[in-house]
FIKOLZA-1660 file (N, C-alpha, C; in steps of 0.1 Angstrom, whole numbers, plus 5000, padded with zeros to 4 digits):
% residues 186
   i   px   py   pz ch aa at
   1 8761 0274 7353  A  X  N
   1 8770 0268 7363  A  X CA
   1 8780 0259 7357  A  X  C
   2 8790 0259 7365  A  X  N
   2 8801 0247 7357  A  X CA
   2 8802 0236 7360  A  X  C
   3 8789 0229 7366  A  X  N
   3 8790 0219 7368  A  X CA
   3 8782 0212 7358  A  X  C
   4 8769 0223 7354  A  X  N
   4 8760 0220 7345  A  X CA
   4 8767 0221 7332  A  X  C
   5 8782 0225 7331  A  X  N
   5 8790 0221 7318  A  X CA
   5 8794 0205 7319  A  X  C
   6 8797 0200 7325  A  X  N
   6 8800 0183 7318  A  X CA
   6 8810 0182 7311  A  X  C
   7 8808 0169 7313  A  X  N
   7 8822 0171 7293  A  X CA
   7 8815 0169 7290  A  X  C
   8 8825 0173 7277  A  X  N
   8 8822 0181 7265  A  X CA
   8 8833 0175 7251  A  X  C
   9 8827 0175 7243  A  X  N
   9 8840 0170 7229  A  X CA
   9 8839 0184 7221  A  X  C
  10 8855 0186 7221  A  X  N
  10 8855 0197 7211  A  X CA
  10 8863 0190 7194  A  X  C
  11 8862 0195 7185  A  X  N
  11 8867 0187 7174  A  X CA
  11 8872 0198 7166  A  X  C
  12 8887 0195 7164  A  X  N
  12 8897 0200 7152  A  X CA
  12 8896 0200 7142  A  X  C
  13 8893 0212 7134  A  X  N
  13 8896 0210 7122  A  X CA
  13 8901 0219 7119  A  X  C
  14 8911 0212 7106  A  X  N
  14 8924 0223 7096  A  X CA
  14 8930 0219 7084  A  X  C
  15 8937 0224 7086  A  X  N
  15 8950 0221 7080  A  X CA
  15 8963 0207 7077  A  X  C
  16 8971 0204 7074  A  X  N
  16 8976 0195 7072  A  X CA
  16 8988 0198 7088  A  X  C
  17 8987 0211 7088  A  X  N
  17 8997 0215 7101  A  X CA
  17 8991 0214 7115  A  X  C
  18 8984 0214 7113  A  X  N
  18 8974 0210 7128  A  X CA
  18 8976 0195 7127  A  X  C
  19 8967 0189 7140  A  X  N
  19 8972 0172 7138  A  X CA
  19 8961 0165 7137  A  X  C
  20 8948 0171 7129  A  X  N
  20 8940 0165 7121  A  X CA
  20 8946 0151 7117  A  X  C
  21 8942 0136 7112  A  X  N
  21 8945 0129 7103  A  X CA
  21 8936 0132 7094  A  X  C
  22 8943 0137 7081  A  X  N
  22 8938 0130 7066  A  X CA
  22 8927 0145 7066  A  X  C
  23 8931 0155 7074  A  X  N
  23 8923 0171 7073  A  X CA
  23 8907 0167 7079  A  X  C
  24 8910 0151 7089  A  X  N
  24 8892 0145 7090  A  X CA
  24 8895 0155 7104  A  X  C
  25 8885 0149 7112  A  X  N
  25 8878 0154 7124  A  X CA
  25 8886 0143 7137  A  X  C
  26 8886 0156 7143  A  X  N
  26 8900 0148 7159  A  X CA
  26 8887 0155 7170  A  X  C
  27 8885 0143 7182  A  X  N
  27 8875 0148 7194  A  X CA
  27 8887 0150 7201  A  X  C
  28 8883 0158 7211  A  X  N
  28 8894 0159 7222  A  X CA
  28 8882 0165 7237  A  X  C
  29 8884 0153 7246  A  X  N
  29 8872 0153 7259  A  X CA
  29 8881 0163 7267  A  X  C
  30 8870 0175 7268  A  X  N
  30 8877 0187 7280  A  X CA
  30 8863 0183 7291  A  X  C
  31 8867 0184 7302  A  X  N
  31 8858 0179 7312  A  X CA
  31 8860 0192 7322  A  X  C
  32 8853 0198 7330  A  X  N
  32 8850 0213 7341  A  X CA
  32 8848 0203 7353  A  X  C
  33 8864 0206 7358  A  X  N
  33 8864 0201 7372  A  X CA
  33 8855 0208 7383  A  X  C
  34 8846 0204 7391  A  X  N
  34 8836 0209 7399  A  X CA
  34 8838 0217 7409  A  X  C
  35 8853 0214 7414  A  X  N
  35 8859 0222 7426  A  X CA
  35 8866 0234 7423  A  X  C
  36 8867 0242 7424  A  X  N
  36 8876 0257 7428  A  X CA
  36 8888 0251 7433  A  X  C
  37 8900 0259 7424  A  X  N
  37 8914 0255 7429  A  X CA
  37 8920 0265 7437  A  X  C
  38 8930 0263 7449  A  X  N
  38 8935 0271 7451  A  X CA
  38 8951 0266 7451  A  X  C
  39 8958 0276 7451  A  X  N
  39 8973 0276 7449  A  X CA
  39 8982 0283 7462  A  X  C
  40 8989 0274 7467  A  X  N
  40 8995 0276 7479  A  X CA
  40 9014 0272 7480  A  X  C
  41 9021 0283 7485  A  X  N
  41 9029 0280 7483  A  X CA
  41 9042 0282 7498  A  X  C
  42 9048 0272 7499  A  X  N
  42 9062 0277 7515  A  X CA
  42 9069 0274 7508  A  X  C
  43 9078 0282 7518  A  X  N
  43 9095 0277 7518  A  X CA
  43 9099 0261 7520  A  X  C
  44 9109 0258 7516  A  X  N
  44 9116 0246 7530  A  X CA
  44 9118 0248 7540  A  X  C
  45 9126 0258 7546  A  X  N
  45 9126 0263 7552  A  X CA
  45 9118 0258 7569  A  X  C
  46 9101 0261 7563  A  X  N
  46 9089 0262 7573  A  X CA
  46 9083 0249 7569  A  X  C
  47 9093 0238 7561  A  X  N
  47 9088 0224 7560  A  X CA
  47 9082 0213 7572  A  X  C
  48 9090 0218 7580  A  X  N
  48 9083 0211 7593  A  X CA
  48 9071 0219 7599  A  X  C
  49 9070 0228 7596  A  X  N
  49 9058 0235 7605  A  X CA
  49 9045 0227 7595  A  X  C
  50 9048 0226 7585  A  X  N
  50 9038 0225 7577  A  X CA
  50 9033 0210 7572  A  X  C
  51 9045 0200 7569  A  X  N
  51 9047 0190 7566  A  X CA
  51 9033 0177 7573  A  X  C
  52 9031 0182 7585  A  X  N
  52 9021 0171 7590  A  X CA
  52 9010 0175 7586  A  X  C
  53 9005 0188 7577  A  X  N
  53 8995 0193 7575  A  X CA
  53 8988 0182 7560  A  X  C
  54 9009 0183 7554  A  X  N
  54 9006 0179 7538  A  X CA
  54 9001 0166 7542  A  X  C
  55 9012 0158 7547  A  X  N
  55 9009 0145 7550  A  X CA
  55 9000 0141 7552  A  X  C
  56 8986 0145 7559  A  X  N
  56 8977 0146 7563  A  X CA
  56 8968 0144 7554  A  X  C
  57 8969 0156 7544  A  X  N
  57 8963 0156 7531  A  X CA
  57 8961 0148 7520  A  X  C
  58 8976 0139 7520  A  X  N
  58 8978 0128 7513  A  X CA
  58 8972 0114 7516  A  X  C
  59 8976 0118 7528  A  X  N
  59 8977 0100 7536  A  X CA
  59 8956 0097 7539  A  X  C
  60 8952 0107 7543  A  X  N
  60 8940 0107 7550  A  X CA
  60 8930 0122 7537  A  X  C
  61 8929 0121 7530  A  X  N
  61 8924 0130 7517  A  X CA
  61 8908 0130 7522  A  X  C
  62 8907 0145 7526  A  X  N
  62 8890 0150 7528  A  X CA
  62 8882 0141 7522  A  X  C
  63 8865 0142 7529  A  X  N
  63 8857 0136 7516  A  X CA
  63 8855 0145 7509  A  X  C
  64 8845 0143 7494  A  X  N
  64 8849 0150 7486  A  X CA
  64 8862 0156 7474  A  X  C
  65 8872 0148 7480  A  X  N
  65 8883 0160 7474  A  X CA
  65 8884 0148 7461  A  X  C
  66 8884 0161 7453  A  X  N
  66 8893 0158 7439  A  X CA
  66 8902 0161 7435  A  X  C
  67 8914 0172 7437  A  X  N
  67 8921 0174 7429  A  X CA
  67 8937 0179 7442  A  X  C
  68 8944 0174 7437  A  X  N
  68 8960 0179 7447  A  X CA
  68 8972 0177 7441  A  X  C
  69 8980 0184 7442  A  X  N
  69 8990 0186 7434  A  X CA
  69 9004 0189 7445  A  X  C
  70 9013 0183 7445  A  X  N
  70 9027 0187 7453  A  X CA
  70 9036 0188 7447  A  X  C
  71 9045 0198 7442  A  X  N
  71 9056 0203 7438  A  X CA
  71 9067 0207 7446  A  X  C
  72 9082 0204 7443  A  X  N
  72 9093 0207 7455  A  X CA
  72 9101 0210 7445  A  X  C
  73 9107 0225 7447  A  X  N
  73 9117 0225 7439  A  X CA
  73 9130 0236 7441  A  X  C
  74 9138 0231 7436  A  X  N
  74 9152 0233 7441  A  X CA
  74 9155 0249 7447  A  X  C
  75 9148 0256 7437  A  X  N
  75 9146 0271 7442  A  X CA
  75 9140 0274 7456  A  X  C
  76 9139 0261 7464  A  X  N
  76 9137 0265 7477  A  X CA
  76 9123 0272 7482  A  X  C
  77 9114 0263 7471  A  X  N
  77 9101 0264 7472  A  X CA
  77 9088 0248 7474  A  X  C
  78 9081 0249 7482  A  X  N
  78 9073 0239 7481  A  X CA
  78 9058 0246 7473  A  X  C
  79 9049 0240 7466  A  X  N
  79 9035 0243 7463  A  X CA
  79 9030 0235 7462  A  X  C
  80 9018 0242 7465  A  X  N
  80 9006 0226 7463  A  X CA
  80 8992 0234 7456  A  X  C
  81 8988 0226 7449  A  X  N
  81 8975 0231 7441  A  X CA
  81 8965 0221 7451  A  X  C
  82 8952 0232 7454  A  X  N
  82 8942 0222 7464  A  X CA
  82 8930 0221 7457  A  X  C
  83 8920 0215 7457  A  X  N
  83 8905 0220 7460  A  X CA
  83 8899 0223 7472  A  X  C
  84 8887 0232 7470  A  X  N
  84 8883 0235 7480  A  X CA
  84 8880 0226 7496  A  X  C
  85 8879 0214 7494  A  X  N
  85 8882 0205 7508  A  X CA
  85 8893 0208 7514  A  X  C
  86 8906 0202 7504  A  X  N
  86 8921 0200 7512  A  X CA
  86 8923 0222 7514  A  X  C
  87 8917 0228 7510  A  X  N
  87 8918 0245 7512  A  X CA
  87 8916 0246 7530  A  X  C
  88 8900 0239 7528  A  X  N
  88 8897 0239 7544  A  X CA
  88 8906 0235 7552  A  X  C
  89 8912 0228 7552  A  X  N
  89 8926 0215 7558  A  X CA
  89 8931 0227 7564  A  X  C
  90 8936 0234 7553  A  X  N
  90 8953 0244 7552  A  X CA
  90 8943 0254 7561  A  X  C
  91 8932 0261 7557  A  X  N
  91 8926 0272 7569  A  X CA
  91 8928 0266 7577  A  X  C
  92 8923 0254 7586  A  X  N
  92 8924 0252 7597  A  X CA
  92 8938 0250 7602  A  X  C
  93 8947 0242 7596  A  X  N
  93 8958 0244 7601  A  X CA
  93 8966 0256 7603  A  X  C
  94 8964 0265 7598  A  X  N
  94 8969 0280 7599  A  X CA
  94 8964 0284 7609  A  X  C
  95 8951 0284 7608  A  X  N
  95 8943 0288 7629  A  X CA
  95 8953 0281 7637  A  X  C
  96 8956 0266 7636  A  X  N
  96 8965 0264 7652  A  X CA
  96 8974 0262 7652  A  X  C
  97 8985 0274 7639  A  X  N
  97 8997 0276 7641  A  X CA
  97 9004 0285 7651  A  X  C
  98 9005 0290 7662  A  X  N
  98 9007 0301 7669  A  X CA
  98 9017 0314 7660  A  X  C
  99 9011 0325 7663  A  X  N
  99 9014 0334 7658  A  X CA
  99 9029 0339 7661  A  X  C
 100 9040 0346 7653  A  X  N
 100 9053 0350 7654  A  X CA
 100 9052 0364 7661  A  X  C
 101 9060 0365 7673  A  X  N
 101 9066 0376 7672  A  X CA
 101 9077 0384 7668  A  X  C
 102 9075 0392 7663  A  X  N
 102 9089 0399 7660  A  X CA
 102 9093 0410 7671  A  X  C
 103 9109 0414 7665  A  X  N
 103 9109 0426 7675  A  X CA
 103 9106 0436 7680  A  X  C
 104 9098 0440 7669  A  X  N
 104 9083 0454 7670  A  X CA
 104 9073 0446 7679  A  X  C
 105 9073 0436 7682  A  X  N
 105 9058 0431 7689  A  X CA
 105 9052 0429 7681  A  X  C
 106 9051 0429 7669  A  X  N
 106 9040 0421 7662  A  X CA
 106 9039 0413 7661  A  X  C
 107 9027 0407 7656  A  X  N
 107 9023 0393 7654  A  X CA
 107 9024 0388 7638  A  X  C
 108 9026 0377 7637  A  X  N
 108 9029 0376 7616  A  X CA
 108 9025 0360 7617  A  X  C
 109 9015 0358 7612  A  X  N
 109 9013 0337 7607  A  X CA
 109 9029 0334 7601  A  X  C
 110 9027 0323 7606  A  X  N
 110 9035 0318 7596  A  X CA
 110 9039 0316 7582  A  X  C
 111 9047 0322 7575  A  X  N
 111 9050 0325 7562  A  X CA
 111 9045 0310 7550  A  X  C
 112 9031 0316 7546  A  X  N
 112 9027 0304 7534  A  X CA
 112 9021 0311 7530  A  X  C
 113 9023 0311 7516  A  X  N
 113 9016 0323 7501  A  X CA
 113 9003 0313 7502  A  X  C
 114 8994 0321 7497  A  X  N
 114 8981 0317 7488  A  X CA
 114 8979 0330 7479  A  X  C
 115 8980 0321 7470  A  X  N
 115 8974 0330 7455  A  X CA
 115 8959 0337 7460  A  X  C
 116 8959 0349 7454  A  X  N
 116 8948 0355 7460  A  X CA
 116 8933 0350 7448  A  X  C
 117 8935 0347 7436  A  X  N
 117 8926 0341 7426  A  X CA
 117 8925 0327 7430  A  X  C
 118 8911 0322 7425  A  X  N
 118 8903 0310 7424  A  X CA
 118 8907 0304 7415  A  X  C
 119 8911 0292 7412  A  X  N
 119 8913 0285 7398  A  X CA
 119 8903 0272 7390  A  X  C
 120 8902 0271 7384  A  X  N
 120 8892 0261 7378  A  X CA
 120 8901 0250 7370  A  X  C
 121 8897 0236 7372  A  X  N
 121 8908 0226 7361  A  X CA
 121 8895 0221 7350  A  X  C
 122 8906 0220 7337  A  X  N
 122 8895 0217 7326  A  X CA
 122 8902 0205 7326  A  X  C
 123 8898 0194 7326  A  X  N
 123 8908 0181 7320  A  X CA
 123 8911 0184 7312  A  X  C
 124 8922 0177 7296  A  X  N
 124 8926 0175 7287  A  X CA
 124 8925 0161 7283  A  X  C
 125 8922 0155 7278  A  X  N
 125 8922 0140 7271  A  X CA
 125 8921 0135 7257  A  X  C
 126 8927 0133 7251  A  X  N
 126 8923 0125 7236  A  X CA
 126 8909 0122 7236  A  X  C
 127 8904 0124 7223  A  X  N
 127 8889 0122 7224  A  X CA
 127 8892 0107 7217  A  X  C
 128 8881 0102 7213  A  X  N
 128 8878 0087 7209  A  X CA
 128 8886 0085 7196  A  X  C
 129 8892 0095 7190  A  X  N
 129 8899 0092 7177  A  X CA
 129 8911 0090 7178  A  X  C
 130 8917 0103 7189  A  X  N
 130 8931 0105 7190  A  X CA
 130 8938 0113 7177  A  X  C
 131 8948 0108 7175  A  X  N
 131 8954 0116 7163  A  X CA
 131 8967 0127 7163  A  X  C
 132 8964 0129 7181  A  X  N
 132 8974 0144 7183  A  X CA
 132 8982 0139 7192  A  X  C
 133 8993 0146 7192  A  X  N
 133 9003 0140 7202  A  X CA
 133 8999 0147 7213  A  X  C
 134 9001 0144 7231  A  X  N
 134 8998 0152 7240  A  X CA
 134 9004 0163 7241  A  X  C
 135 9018 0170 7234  A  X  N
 135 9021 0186 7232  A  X CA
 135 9015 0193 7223  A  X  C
 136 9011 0183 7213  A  X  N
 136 9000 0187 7205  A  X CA
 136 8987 0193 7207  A  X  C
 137 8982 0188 7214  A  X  N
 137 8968 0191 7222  A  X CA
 137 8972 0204 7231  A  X  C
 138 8980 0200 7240  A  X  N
 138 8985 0210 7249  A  X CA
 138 8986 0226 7243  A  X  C
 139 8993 0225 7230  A  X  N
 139 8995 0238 7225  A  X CA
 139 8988 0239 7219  A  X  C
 140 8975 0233 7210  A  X  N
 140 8965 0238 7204  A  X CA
 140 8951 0246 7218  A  X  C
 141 8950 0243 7227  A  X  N
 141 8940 0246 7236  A  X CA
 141 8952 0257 7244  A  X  C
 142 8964 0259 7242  A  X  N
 142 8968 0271 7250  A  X CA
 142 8967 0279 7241  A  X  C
 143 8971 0278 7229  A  X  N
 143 8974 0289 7216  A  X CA
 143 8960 0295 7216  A  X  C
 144 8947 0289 7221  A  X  N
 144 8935 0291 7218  A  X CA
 144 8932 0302 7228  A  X  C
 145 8933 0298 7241  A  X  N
 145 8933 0304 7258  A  X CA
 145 8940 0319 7257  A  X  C
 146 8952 0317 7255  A  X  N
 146 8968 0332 7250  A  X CA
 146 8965 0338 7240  A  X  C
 147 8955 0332 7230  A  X  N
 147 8951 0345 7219  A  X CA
 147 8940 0353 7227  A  X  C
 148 8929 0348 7236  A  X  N
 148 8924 0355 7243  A  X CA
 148 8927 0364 7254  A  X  C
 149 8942 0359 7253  A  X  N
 149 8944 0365 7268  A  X CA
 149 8943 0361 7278  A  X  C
 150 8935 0352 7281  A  X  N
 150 8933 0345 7292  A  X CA
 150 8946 0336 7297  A  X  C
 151 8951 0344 7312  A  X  N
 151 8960 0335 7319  A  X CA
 151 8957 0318 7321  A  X  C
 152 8965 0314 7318  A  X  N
 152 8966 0298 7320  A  X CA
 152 8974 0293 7329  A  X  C
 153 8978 0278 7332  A  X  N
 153 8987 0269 7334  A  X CA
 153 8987 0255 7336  A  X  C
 154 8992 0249 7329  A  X  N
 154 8992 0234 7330  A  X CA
 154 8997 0225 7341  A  X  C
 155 8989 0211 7348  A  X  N
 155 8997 0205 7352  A  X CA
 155 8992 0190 7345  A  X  C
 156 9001 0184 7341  A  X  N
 156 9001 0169 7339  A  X CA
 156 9006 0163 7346  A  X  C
 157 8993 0147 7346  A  X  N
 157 8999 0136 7349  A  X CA
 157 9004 0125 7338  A  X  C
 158 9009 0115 7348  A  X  N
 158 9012 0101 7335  A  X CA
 158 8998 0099 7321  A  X  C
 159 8989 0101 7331  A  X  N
 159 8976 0101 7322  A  X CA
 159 8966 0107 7319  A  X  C
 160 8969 0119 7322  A  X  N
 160 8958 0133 7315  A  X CA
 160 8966 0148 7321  A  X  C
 161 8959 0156 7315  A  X  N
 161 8963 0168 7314  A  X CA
 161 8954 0176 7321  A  X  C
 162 8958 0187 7330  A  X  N
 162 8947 0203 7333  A  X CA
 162 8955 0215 7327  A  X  C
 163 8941 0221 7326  A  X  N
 163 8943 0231 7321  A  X CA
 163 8941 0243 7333  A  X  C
 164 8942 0249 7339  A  X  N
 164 8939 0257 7352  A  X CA
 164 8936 0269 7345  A  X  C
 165 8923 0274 7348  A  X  N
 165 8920 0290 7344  A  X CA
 165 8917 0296 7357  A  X  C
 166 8914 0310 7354  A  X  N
 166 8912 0318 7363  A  X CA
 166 8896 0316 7370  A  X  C
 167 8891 0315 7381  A  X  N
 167 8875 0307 7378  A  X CA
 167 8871 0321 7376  A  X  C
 168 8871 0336 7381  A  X  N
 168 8866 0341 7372  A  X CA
 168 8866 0345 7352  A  X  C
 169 8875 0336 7349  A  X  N
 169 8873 0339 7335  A  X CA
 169 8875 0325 7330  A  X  C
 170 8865 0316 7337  A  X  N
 170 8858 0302 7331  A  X CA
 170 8851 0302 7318  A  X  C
 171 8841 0311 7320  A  X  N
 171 8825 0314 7310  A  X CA
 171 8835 0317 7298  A  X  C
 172 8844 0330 7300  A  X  N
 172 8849 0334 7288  A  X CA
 172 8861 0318 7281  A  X  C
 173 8867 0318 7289  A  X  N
 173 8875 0305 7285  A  X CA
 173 8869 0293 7272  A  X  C
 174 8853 0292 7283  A  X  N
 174 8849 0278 7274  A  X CA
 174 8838 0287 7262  A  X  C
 175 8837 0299 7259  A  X  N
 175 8832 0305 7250  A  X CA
 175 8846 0301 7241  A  X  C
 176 8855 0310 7243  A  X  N
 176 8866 0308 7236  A  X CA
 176 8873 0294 7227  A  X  C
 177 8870 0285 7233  A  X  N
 177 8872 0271 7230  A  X CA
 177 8861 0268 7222  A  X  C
 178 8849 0273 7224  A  X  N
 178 8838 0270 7217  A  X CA
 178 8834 0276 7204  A  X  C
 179 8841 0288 7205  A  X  N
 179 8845 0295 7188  A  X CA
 179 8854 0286 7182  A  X  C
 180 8863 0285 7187  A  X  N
 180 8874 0279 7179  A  X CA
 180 8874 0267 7177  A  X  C
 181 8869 0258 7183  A  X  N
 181 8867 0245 7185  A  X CA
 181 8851 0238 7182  A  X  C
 182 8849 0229 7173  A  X  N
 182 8833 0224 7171  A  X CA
 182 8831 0218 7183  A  X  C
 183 8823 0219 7193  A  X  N
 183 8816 0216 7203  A  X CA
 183 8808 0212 7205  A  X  C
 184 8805 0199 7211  A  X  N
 184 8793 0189 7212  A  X CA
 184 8796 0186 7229  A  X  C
 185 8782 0191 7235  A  X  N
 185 8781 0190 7245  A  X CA
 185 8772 0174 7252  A  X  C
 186 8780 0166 7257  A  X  N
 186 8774 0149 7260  A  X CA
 186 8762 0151 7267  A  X  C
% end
């Protein structure tokens, strides 16, 4: 289970080109967020239809909830990254959106993507030594992820980093990290 992962310290070693100090040993704390992410995305457009939903989300945040993310961007797109609590939020608010008709008589929800995949967040953090710059880290745990193949994407804050995988390809992910990376589990 991924909960029964924890964090975890994985430790660098290399080269003078990696960002090892002095070719010693660099910890870096990856932590398995417990919630399932989902990815949700509107127009502006349908900003008001939706906006008391976000607000909602922000202002009054599920119990439980860990993780939320709001992006606005010029391309005339809003997204938000959920956990499974603020997910429930967005189901329910989609049930008491009244349905559109169109000119055929159909009925159509109102226009909001959800990614049809489950996502999982790894934290990213400097371990107790440090040593690496934060793009540093960033590209050594993606270069590791993209050699496998495994789809990624990052979001940072002021003060840590996620790594978002696919939750079905978790197990393989932190196998992957775990080859490449010395692994001590706390």
């Amino acid at each position: 289970s991924m909960a029964a992962e924890g964090s975890w310290h994985a430790s660098f070693r290399g080269s003078s080109t990696d960002c090892t100090p002095n070719n010693g040993k660099m910890d870096v704390l990856l932590r398995v967020l417990d919630s399932h992410l989902s990815l949700v995305s509107f127009s502006r457009k349908d900003h008001g239809m939706h906006m008391w939903m976000v607000t909602r989300m922000i202002i009054f945040p599920p119990p439980l909830s860990e993780f939320f993310t709001y992006t606005e961007t010029r391309d005339d797109h809003i997204s938000l990254i959920v956990d499974q609590a603020r997910m429930s939020c967005i189901n329910k608010h989609l049930k008491s959106i009244p349905k559109r008709r169109e000119a055929s008589g159909k009925h159509h929800p109102p226009p909001l993507q959800i990614c049809p995949y489950q996502w999982v967040g790894i934290q990213v953090n400097h371990g107790r030594i440090g040593g690496c710059s934060t793009s540093q880290l960033v590209a050594h745990v993606s270069q590791c992820l993209a050699a496998a193949r495994i789809p990624i994407f990052y979001v940072s804050t002021l003060s840590t980093d996620y790594v978002l995988v696919r939750r079905s390809q978790v197990a393989l992910a932190l196998k992957k990290l775990r080859d490449r990376f010395n692994v001590i589990i706390d």
